[in-house]
C-alpha positions in Angstrom: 65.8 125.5 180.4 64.4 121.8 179.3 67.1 121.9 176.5 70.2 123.4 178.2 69.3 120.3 180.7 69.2 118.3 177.7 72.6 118.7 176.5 74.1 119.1 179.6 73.1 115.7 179.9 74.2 115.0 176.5 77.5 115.6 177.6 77.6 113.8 180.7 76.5 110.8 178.9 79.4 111.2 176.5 81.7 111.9 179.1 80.9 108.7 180.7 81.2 106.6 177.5 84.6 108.5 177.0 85.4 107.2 180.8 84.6 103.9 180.3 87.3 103.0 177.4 85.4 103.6 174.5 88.3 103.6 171.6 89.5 107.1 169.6 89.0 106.7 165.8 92.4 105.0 165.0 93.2 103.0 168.4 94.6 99.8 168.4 92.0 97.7 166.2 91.7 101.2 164.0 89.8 101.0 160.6 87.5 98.1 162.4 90.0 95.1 161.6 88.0 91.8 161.9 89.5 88.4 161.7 87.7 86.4 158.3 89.6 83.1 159.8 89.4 80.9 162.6 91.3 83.0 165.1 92.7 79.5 166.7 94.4 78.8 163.1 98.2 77.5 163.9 100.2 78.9 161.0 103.4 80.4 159.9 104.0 82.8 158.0 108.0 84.1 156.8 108.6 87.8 155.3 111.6 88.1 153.0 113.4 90.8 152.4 117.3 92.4 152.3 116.8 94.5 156.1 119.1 93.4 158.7 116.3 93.8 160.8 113.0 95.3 161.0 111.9 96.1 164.0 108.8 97.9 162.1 107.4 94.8 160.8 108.3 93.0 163.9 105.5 95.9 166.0 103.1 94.5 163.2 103.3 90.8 164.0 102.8 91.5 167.8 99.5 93.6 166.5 98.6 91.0 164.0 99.2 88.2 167.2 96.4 90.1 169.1 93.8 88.7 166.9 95.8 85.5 165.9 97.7 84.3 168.5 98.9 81.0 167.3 100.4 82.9 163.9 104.1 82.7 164.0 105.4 85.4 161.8 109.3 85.9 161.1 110.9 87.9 158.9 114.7 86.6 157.2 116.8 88.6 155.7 118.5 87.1 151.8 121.5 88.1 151.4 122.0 90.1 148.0 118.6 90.4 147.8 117.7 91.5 144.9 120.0 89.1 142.7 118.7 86.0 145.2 114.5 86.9 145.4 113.9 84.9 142.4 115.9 81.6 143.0 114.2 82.1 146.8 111.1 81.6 145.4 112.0 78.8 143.4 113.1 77.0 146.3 111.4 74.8 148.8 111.3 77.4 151.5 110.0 80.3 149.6 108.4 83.3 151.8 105.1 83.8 152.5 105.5 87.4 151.8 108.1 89.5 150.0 109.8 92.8 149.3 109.4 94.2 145.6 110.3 97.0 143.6 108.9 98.3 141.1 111.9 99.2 138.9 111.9 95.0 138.7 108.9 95.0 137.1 109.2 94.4 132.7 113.3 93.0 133.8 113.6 90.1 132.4 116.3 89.5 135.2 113.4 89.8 137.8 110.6 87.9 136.1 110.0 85.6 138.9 109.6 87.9 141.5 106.7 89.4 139.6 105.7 86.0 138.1 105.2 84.7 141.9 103.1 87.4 142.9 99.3 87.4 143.8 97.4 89.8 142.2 96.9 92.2 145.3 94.3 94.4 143.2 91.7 91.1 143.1 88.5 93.1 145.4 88.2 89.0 146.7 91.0 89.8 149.0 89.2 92.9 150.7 92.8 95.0 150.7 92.0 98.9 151.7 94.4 100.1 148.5 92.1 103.4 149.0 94.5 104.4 151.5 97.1 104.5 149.8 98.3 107.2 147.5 97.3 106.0 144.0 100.6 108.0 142.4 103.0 105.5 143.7 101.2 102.4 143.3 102.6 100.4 140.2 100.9 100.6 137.0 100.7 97.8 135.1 99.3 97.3 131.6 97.0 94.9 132.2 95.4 96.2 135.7 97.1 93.3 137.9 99.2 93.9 140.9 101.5 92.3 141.8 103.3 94.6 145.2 101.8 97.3 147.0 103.5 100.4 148.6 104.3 100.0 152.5 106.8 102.4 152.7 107.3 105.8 150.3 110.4 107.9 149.4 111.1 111.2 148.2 114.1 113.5 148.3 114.8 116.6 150.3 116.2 118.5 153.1 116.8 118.1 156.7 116.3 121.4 158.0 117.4 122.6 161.7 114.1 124.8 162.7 116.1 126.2 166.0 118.4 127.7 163.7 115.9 129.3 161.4 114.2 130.6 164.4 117.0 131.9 166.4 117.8 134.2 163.2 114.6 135.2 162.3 115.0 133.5 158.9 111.7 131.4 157.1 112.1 128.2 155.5 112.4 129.0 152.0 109.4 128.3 149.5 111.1 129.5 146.0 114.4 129.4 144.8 115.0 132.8 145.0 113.7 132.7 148.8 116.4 129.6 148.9 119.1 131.9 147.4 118.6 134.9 149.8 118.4 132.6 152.7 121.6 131.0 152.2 123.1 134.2 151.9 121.8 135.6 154.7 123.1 133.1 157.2 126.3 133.1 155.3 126.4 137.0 156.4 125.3 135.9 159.9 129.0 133.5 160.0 127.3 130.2 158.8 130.0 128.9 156.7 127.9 126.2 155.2 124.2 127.4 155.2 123.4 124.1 153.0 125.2 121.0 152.7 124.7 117.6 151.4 126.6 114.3 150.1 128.6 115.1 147.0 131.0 112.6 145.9 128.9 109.5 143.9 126.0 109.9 141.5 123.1 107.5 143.5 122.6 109.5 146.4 124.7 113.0 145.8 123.4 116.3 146.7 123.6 117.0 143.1 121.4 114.2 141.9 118.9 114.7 144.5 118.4 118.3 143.4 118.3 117.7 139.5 116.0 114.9 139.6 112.7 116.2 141.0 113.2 119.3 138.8 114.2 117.1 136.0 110.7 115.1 136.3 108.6 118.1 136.5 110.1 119.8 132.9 108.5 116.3 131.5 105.7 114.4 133.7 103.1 116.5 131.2 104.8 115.6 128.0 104.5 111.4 126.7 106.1 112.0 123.9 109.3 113.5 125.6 108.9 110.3 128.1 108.6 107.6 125.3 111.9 108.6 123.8 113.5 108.9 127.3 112.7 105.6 128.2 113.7 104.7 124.9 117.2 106.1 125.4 116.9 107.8 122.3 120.1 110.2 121.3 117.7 113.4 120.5 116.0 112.8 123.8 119.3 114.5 125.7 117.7 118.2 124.9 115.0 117.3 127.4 117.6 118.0 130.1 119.0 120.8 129.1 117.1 123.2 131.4 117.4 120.8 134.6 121.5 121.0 133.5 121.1 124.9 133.3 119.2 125.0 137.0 121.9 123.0 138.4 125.0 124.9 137.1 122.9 127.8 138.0 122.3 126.5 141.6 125.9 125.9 142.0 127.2 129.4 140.6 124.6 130.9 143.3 126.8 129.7 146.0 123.9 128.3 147.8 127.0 125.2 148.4 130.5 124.7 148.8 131.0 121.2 147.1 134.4 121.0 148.5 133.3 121.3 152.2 130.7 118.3 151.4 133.3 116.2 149.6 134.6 115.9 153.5 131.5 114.0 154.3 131.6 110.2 153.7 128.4 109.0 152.8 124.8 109.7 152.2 123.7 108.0 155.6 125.4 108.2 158.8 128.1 110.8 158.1 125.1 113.1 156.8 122.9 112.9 159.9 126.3 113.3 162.3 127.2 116.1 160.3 124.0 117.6 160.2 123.6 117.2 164.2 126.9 119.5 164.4 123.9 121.8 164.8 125.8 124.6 162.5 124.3 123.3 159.2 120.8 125.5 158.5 119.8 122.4 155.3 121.2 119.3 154.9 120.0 117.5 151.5 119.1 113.7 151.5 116.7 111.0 150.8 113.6 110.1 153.0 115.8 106.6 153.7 118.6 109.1 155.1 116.0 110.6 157.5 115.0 107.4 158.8 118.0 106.9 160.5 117.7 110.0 162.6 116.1 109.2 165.7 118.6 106.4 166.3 121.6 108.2 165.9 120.7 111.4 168.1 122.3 109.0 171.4 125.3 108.6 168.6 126.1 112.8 168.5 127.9 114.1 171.1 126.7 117.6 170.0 123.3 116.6 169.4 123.2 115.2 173.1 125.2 118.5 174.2 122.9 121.1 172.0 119.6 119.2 170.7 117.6 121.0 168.3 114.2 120.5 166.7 114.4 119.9 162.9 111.8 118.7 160.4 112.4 117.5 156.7 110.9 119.6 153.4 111.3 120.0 149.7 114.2 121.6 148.4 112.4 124.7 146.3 114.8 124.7 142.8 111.8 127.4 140.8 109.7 130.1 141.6 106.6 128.0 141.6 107.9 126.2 144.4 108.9 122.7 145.5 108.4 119.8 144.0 107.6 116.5 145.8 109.0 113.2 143.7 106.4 111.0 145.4 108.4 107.4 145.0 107.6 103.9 146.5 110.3 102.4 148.8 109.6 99.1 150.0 106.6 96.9 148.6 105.4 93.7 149.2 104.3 90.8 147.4 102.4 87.7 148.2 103.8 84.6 147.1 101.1 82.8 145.2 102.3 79.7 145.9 102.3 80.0 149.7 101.1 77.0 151.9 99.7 79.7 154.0 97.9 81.6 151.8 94.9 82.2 153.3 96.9 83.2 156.4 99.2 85.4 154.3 96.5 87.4 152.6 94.2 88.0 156.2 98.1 89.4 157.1 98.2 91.8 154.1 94.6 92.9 154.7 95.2 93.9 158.8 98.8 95.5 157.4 97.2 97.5 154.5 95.3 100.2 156.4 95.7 103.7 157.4 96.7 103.1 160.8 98.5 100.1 160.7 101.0 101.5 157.4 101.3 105.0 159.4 102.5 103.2 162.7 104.7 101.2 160.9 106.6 104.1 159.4 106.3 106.1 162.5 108.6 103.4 164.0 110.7 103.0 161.1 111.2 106.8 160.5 110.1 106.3 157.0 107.2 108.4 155.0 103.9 106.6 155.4 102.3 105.8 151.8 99.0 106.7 152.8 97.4 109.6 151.5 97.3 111.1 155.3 101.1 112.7 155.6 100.1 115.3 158.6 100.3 112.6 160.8 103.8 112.7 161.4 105.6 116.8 161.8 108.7 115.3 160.4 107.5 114.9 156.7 104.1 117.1 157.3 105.5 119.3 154.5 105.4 117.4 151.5 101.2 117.0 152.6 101.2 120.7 152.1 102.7 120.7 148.4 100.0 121.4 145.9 98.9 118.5 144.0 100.3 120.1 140.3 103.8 119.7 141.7 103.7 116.0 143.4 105.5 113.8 140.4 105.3 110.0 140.8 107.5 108.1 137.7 105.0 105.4 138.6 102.2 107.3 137.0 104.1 109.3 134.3 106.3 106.3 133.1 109.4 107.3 133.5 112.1 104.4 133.6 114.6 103.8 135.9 117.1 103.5 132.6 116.3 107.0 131.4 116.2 108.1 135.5 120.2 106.8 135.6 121.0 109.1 132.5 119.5 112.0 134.4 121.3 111.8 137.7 124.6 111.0 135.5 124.3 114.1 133.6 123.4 115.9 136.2 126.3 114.7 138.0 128.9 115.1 135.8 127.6 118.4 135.0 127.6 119.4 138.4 131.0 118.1 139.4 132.7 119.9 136.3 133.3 116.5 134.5 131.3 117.4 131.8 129.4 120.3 129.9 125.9 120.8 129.3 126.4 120.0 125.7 128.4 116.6 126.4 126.4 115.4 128.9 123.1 116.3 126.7 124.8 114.4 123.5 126.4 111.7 125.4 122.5 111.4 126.7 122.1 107.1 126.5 125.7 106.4 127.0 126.2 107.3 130.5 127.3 104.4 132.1 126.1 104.2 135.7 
C-alpha cells in the first residue's frame, strides 16, 4: 500500500509540474538556447540571398528577437544572385550572412564567396553541426567550413495516398512493385498512373529518375568517380546501365511522355496538375513540393476534392529506393562582418534541431537534420536504409560530371540519342 501511495503521488506531483507550464523537450527555447551576449546589444544584422522572400527566415528573426530584442535582422534579395554574391561582398554593404552552394566551392568564378566565409567548423563558435546530417555537409580538403546546410533536397514523387487507398493499391517499394502498380491503375481507367515534367534536362522527369540510380551504380567506386569528375571519354561506360534502366523504365509504360510534354514547368504546372486528383505519382524535386501548401487555395479541384498526399522515393531496382540526400540552401558568415559577434550568436540559436526543423516546416522544404519523422510529408526518405542514402557531398561527385549524366539521360530518354552516342559523346554534352 505505502508504495502504490507513493507513485500515485508521484504522478500527482508530475501532473502538477505539467500544469504549471513546465516546457516539452523542443518548445520554444528547445535545445536550451542561451544568449553568450549582452541581450541589450543594438545591432543589425542583413541576410543575403536570391529568395523573393522568406517568410521562413523571417519566423527565425521573431524567435531570435525573443532573446535579443534590439537585433534588427533583414533579409535582401540580389538580383542574379549567384553571378552578384561575390562583388556583394566586395562592397561596402556586404551581408552579415549569406546563401552558398556548394557546387561554388573549387570555381574559380565563385572564389570570394568561399574566400569571405568564416570557418563555421571552428568548436569556438559553439555551432550544434551534430544535428545535422554529416552526408550533405561540404567536404573540404583541408577540414574548414565555410556554409552549412539549412535546407536539404532530394528527388522524388508526389504521391496522392487517397487514391492508393480508395483502390486497394500499396505504395510501391521495388521497381517491379512500381511496374505492376502503374498497370494496375491503368486497368482501373487511370490514363496517367505516373506523370512528371518532361520537356528540359534540369528538372525533367527523366533526369530526376536517372540521377539517383546513376549515383548508386558509382558512390562505392573512386576510381570510376575520379574519371567522372575528370570528364574523361572512357568514363561514358559508367552510365551505361543507368541509360539501359531508363529506356527500360520508359518501354515499361510506367509514362506517357507525350501527355507530360503538356505540362509547362517543373513548379507550378506540376503541383496544379497533380491536384487534378487523377494523377496516382507525380515526379519532382523536394523544391517542387515546397510549393504545395500554398497553391492548394490556387486549385479549383483541390478545393472541390482535397486529398491527402505525402512525397517518397521513386523505387528504379529491386533493392529498393534510393534517397540522393543533397544540400539546398546554406549559409555563410561573412568574416568581415561589423556584426560578427552578433552574426555568429544568430548562426548558433538557428543551427539546432528545432530551430532548422521549424524553419523547413514553414518553408515546406526537407529539414537537414538527421530527425526526418518529424514532418509526414518527407517521413519516407527517414525510413530508407542507410546503404541506399547517396550524398555527392561525400562521394565527390561533381556537378560537371552530374550535367553529363542528366544530359545523357535526357537525350536518351527523349529519343535524341542512343545509348552508345550519348555514352561516347560522354564530356561533350553541352548543358
Amino acid at each position: 500500500m505505502k508504495r502504490m501511495v507513493c507513485v500515485f503521488l508521484t504522478l500527482v506531483m508530475l501532473l502538477s509540474l505539467t500544469a504549471c507550464g513546465g516546457k516539452k523537450p523542443g518548445e520554444k527555447e528547445g535545445q536550451g538556447f542561451k544568449p553568450t551576449l549582452d541581450t541589450s546589444t543594438r545591432s543589425q544584422i542583413v541576410v543575403a540571398g536570391g529568395y523573393d522572400n522568406f517568410e521562413a527566415l523571417e519566423a527565425e528573426f521573431n524567435r531570435f528577437n525573443e532573446h535579443y530584442p534590439n537585433v534588427e535582422l533583414t533579409f535582401t534579395k540580389v538580383d542574379d544572385y549567384n553571378n552578384m554574391i561575390g562583388m556583394v561582398l566586395n562592397g561596402n554593404d556586404a551581408p552579415d550572412i549569406y546563401v552558398n552552394y556548394s557546387w561554388m566551392y573549387g570555381r574559380e568564378q565563385y572564389r570570394s564567396s568561399i574566400d569571405h566565409a568564416e570557418n563555421l567548423a571552428d568548436p569556438a563558435l559553439g555551432l550544434d553541426l551534430d544535428c545535422i546530417r554529416s552526408n550533405i555537409v561540404l567536404k573540404t580538403g583541408d577540414g574548414t567550413l565555410p556554409m552549412v546546410p539549412v535546407f536539404s533536397n532530394t528527388y522524388g514523387m508526389l504521391v496522392n495516398n487517397d487514391l492508393f487507398e480508395k483502390e486497394g493499391l500499396s505504395i510501391p517499394t521495388t521497381y517491379q512493385e512500381l511496374v505492376s502498380v502503374c498497370d494496375a491503375f491503368r486497368k482501373k481507367g487511370y490514363a496517367n498512373p505516373m506523370m512528371g515534367y518532361s520537356k528540359s534536362e534540369t528538372t525533367s522527369l527523366i533526369t530526376l529518375l536517372v540521377y539517383p540510380y546513376f549515383a548508386n551504380l558509382v558512390a562505392n567506386d573512386a576510381e570510376a568517380v575520379k574519371k567522372l569528375n575528370a570528364l574523361e571519354p572512357s568514363a561514358g561506360e559508367y552510365m551505361r546501365p543507368a541509360l539501359e534502366k531508363i529506356t527500360q523504365f520508359l518501354k515499361d509504360g510506367c509514362v506517357d511522355l507525350d501527355a507530360c510534354a503538356e505540362i509547362a514547368n517543373n513548379y507550378d504546372a506540376v503541383i496544379l496538375r497533380f491536384f487534378e486528383g487523377d494523377v496516382p505519382m507525380m515526379t519532382c524535386t523536394g523544391d517542387t513540393v515546397s510549393g504545395t501548401k500554398k497553391r492548394e487555395s490556387r486549385s479549383e479541384a483541390f478545393i472541390a476534392r482535397p486529398f491527402k498526399y505525402t512525397f517518397v522515393p521513386v523505387p528504379l531496382s529491386e533493392e529498393g529506393a534510393n534517397f540522393l540526400d543533397l544540400p539546398n540552401l546554406q549559409f555563410s558568415v561573412n568574416k568581415n562582418s561589423k556584426n560578427l559577434d552578433m552574426a555568429n550568436e544568430f548562426m548558433r540559436f538557428l543551427i539546432t534541431s528545432q530551430e532548422l526543423n521549424e524553419m523547413a516546416q514553414i518553408k515546406g522544404l526537407m529539414s537537414p537534420t538527421k530527425d526526418l519523422s518529424f514532418n509526414s510529408m518527407y517521413a519516407a526518405f527517414g525510413s530508407v536504409p542507410t546503404s541506399r542514402i547517396l550524398s555527392p557531398e561525400e562521394f565527390g561527385l561533381t556537378d560537371d560530371a552530374v550535367i553529363q549524366v542528366r544530359q545523357a539521360g535526357y537525350r536518351v530518354g527523349t529519343g535524341v540519342m542512343t545509348i552508345d552516342e550519348a555514352v561516347a559523346a560522354f564530356g561533350t554534352l553541352a548543358q
